[in-house]
C-alpha positions as CSV (number, residue, x, y, z in Angstrom):
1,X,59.1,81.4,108.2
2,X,57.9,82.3,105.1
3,X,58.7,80.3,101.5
4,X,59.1,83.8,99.9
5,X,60.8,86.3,102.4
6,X,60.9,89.6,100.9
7,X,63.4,92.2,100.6
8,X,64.2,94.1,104.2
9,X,62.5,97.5,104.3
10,X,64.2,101.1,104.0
11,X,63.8,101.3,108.0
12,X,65.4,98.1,108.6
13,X,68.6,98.9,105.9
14,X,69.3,101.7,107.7
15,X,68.9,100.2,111.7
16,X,71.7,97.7,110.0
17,X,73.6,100.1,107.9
18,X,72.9,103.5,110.3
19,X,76.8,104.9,109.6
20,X,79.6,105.1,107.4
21,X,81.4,102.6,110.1
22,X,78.7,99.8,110.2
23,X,79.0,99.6,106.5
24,X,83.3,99.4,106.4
25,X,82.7,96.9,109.6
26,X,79.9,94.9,107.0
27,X,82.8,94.7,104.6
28,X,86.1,93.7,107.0
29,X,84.0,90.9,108.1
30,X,82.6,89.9,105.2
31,X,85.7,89.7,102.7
32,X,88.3,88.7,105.6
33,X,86.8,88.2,109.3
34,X,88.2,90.3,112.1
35,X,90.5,87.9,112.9
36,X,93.0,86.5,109.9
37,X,96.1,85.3,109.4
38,X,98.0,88.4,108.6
39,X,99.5,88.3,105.2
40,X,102.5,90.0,106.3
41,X,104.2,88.9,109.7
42,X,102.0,84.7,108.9
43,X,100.5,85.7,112.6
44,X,96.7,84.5,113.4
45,X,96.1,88.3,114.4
46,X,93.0,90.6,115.0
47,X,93.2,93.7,113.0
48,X,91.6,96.8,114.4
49,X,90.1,99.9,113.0
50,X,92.5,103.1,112.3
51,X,90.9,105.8,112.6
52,X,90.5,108.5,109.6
53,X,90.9,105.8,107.2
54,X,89.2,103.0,105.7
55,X,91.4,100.3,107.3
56,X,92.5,98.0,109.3
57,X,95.8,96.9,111.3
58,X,96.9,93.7,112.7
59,X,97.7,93.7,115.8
60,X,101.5,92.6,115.6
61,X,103.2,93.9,112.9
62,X,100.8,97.1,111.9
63,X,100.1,95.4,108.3
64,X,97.1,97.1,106.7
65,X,94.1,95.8,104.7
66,X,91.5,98.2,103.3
67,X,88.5,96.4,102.6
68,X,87.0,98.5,99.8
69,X,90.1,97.4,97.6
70,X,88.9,95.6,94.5
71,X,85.3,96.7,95.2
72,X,82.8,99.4,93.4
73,X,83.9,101.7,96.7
74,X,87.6,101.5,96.0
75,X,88.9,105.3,95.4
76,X,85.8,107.0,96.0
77,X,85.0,109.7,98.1
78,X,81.2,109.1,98.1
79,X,80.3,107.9,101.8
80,X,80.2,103.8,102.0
81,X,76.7,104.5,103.5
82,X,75.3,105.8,100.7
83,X,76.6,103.5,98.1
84,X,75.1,100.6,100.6
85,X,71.6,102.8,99.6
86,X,71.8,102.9,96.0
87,X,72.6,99.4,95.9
88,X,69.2,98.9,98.3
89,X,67.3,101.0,95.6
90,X,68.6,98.9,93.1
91,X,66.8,95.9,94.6
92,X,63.6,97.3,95.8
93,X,63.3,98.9,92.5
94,X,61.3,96.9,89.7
95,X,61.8,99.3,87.2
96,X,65.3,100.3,87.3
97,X,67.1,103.3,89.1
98,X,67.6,106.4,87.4
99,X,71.1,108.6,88.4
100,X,68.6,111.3,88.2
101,X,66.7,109.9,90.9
102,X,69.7,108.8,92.7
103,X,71.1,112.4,92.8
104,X,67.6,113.7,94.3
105,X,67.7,110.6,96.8
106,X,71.8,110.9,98.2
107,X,72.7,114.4,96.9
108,X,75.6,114.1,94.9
109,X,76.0,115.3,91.5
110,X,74.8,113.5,88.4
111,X,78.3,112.9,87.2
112,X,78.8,111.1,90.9
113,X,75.1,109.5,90.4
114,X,75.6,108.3,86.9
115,X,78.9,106.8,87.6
116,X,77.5,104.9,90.6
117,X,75.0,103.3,89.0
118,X,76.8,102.1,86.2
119,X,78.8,100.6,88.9
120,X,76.7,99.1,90.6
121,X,75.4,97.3,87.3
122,X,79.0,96.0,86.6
123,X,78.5,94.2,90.1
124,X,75.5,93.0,89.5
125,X,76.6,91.2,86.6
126,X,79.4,90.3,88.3
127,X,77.6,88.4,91.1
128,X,74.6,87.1,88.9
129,X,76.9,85.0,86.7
130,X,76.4,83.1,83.3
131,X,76.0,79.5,84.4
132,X,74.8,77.4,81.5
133,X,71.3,76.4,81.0
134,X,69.2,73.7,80.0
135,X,70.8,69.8,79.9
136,X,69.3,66.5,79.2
137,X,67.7,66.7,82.5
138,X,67.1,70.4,82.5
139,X,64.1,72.7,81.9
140,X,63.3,73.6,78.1
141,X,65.6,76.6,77.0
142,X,64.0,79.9,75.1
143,X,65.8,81.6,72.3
144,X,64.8,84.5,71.1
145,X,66.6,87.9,70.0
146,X,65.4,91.2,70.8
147,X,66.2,94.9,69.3
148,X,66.7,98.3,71.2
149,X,66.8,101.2,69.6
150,X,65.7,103.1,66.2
151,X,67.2,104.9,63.8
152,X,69.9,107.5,64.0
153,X,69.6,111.4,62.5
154,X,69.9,110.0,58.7
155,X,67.4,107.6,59.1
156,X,69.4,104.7,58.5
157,X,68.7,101.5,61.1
158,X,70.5,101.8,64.6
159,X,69.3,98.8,66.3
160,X,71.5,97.0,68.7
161,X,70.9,93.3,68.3
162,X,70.5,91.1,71.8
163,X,70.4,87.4,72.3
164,X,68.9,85.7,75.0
165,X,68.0,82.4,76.9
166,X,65.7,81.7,79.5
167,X,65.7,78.0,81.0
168,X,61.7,77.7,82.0
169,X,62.4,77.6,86.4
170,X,65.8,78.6,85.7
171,X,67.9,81.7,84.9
172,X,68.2,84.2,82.0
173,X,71.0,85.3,80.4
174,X,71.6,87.7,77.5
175,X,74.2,89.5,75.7
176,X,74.6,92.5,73.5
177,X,75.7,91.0,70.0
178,X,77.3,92.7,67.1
179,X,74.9,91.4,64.4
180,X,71.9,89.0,63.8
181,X,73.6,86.6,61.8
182,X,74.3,82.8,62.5
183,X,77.8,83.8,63.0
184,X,76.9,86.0,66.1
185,X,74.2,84.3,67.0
186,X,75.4,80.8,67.3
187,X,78.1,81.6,69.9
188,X,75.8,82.6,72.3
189,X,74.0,79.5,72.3
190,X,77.1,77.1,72.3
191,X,77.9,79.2,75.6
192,X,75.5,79.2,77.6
193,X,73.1,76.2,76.5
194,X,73.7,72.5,76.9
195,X,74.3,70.4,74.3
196,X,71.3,68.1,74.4
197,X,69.1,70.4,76.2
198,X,65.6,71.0,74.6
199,X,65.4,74.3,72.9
200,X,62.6,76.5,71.7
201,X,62.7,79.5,69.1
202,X,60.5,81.2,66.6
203,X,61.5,80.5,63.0
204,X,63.8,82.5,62.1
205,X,66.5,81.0,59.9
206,X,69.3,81.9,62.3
207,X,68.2,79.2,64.6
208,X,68.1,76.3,61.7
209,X,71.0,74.8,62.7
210,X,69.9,74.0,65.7
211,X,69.0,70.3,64.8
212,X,72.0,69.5,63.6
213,X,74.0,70.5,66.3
214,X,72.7,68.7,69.4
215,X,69.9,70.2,70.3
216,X,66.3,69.1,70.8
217,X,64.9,71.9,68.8
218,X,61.3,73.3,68.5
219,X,60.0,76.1,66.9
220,X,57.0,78.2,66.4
221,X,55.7,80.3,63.8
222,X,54.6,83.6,64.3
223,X,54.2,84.1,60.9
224,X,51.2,82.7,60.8
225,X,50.1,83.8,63.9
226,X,51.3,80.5,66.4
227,X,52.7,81.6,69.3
228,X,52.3,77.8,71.6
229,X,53.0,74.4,69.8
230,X,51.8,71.9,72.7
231,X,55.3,72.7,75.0
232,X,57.2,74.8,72.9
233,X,56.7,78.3,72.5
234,X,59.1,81.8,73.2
235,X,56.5,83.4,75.7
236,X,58.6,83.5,78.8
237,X,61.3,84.9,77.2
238,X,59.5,87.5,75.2
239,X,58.0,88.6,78.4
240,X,61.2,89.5,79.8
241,X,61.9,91.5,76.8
242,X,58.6,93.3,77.2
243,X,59.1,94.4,81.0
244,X,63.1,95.7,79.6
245,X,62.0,97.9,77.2
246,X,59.0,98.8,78.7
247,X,61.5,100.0,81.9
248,X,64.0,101.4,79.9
249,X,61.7,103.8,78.2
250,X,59.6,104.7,81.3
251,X,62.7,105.0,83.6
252,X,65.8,105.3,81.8
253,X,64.1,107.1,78.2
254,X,67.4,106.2,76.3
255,X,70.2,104.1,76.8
256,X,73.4,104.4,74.5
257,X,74.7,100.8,72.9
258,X,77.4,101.1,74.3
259,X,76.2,101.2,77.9
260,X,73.2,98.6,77.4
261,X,74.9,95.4,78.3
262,X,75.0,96.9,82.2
263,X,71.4,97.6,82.4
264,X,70.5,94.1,80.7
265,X,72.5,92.7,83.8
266,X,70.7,94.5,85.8
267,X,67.8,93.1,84.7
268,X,68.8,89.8,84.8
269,X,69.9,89.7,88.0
270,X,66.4,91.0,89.4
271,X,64.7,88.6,86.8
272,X,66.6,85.3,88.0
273,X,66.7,86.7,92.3
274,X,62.6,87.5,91.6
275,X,61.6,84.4,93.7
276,X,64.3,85.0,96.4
277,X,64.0,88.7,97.0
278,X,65.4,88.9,100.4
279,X,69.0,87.5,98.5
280,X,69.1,90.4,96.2
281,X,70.8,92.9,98.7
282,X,72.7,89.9,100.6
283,X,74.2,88.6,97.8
284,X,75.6,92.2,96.5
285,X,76.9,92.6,100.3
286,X,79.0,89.5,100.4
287,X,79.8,88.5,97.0
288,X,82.8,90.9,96.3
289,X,85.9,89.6,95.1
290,X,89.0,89.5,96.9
291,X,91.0,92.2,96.1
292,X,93.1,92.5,92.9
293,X,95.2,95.2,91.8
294,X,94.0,98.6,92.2
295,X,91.8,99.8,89.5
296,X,92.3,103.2,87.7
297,X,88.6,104.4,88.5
298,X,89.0,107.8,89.2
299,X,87.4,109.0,92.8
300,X,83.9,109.6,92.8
């Protein structure tokens, strides 16, 4: 077997996923099995398929469950085939998915396109997680904020600030930030990184602190042109920020602030799945919640 098993092709997603009912089967047995104890009648019970409907019934005492509840298919009229599609572009893609391209690939409108792949971007936040980084025993920890954006019609300075931290062999997290002061910016670091944990940043005075607070802290000065200091420099994380903006312009053109946060999770979750590509589309399958109360999305 291979230490790096790549993500299944087009022609095997759809030998899995050839129907509308393979993917609603896909979903019963993932979030429940076939066979439960039914929540209604306490039973051990099978639940079959009714047809016309997205459901299932148990087999004593008729009790429902409808496996898209609490999921990014819940209330929409969109076939469950061709969400299962988009979220298979999303994978395959390095660059990002445009709704553009997603209305050309499914043929729904761009309203329906848009609003699926904002969606799907919520879920892959979702299931990629914020588990903290770093540790006494853990990887050294990269700092470093980023800016997207320019400046609006009048000229003035439209920026939307990000934080971010990369654990070198580890994961990546970032978050959209309301300014680039120590106020915002310290947070984000208590969050997600380890007290103790090694830490490298460039020299910015927002990171200052960092010293004083627990943290093994390194920086270097770009300043005067330094970019490595022996082990610590911000390279891994400003590469990250280079393939993001570079995607966002070349696939996406402009994002609006208040829509960035979803494609920086999408982006992560590719970034920290990139040595595990065969997960990617596995791990989107299997990790939805159980349901919840009904959400108030209206249908696509």
């Amino acid at each position: 077997m291979s230490k790096n098993p790549k993500l299944p092709t087009i022609r095997q997603f759809l030998d899995r996923f050839p129907d509308d009912d393979s993917c609603l089967d896909h979903l019963m047995e993932t979030r429940y099995g076939k066979r439960h104890t039914c929540a209604k009648c306490g039973k051990e019970a099978n639940f079959h398929r009714v047809k016309s409907r997205r459901c299932y019934e148990c087999d004593f005492c008729g009790y429902q469950i409808y496996p898209t509840a609490g999921t990014p298919f819940e209330n929409t009229r969109t076939p469950l085939r061709d969400w299962f599609h988009v979220m298979f572009m999303f994978c395959a893609s390095r660059n990002g998915v445009s709704a553009k391209e997603v209305q050309r690939t499914i043929g729904v409108t761009y309203k329906t396109a848009w609003r699926m792949c904002n969606l799907i971007r919520q879920y892959m936040g979702y299931v990629d997680g914020e588990g903290p980084l770093g540790g006494k025993g853990g990887g050294i920890v990269e700092v470093d904020k980023a800016f997207f954006g320019g400046h609006d019609k009048r000229g003035e300075d439209d920026k939307a600030v990000v934080i971010g931290a990369t654990e070198r062999g580890g994961e990546t997290i970032t978050m959209v930030i309301p300014g680039r002061t120590r106020r915002h910016v310290m947070p984000a670091i208590f969050k997600w990184v380890k007290p103790g944990s090694r830490v490298a940043t460039d020299e910015a005075r927002v990171f200052g602190e960092l010293s004083e607070l627990g943290y093994r802290h390194g920086t270097i000065n770009h300043r005067a042109g330094e970019y490595v200091n022996g082990d610590v420099h911000t390279n891994t994380i400003e590469s990250f920020w280079s393939h993001v903006k570079r995607s966002l312009a070349g696939t996406y053109v402009t994002v609006s602030p208040k829509w960035l946060q979803t494609y920086l999770w999408e982006f992560e979750f590719r970034q920290n799945l990139r040595k595990q590509p065969h997960l990617m589309l596995e791990l989107l399958l299997q990790a939805f919640p159980r349901p919840v109360s009904k959400g108030k999305e209206e249908a696509a």
